[in-house]
C-alpha positions in Angstrom: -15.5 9.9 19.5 -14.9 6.1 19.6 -11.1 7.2 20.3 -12.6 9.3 23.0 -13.7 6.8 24.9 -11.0 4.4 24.3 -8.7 6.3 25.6 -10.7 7.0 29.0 -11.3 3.3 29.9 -7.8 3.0 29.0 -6.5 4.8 31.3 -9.1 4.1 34.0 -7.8 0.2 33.4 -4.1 1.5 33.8 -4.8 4.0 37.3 -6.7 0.8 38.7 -4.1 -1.6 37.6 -1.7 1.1 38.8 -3.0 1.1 42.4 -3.3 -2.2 42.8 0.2 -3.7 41.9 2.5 -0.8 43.7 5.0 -3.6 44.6 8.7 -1.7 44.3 11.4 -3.8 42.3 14.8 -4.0 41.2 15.1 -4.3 37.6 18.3 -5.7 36.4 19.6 -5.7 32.2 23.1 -6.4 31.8 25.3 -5.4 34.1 22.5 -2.1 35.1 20.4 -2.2 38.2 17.3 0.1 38.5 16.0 -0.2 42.2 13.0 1.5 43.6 10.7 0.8 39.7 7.2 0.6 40.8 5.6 -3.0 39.2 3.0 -1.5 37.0 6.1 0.7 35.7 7.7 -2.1 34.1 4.5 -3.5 32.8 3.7 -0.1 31.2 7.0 0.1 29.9 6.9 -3.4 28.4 3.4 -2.5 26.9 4.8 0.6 25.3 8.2 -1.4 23.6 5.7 -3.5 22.4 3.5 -1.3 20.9 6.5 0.5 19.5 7.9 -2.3 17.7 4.4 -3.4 16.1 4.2 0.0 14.9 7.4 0.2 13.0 7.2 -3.3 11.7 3.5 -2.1 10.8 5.4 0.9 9.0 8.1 -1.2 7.2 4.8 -2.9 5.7 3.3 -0.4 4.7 6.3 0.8 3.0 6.6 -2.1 1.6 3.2 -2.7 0.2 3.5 1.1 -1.0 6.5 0.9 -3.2 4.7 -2.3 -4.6 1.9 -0.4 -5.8 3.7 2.3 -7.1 5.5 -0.4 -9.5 2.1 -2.1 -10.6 0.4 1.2 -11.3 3.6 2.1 -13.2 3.6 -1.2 -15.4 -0.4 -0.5 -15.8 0.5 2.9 -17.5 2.5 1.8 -19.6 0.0 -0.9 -20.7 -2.3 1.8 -21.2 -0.1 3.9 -23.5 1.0 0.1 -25.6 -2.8 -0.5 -26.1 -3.3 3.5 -27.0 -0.4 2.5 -29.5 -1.2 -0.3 -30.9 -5.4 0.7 -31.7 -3.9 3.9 -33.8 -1.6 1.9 -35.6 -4.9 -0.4 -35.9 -6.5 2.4 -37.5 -3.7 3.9 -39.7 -4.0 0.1 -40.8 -7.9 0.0 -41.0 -7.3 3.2 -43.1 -4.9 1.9 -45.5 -7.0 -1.5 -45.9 -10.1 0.8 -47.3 -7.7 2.7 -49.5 -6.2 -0.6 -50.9 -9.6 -2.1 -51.5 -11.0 1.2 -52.7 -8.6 1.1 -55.9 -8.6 -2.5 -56.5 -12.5 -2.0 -56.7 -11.6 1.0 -59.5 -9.7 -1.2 -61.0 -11.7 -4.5 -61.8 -14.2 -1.7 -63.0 -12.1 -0.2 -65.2 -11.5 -3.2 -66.1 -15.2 -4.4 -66.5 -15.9 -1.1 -68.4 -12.8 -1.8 -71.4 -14.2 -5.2 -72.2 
């Protein structure tokens, strides 16, 4: 809705501005010449390159920030899967420990239990 009504002052701005500046010009780039261009032509045209080239500039950003993301979520998960990893190893480990410990107890009893 807020678009909406944008767009119609917008435009209301550009039919007054329109009206009032119908001055005719000759527009000259290089070696062309454009006679007959209505002012608020040019002006419209100017606001339109503008906008244009802030747009794709805006898009080479966003690209930009995109493909960054894409490589920081990528080292992320594969962070994920090292620390995934590394806590079963933990555990085989943990595991082993209790086993280790387990018989060494048996032992000294065994050991206890001869004497």
């Amino acid at each position: 809705m807020f678009a909406l009504i944008f767009t119609v002052l917008f435009s209301a701005v550009v039919a007054y501005f329109a009206t009032q500046n119908t001055v005719i010009i000759s527009l000259h780039f290089a070696s062309y010449t454009w006679s007959g261009i209505p002012i608020y032509l040019v002006m419209l045209g100017s606001l339109l390159a503008g906008l244009l080239f802030a747009w794709i500039f805006y898009l080479l950003n966003a690209i930009s920030s995109s493909l960054t993301i894409r490589g920081k979520n990528q080292a992320l998960k594969e962070g994920k899967e090292s620390n995934l990893e590394l806590t079963k190893r933990l555990h085989q480990l943990e595991l082993e420990n209790t086993k280790l410990n387990a018989k060494e107890e048996d032992k000294t009893l065994m050991e206890d239990n001869s004497l």
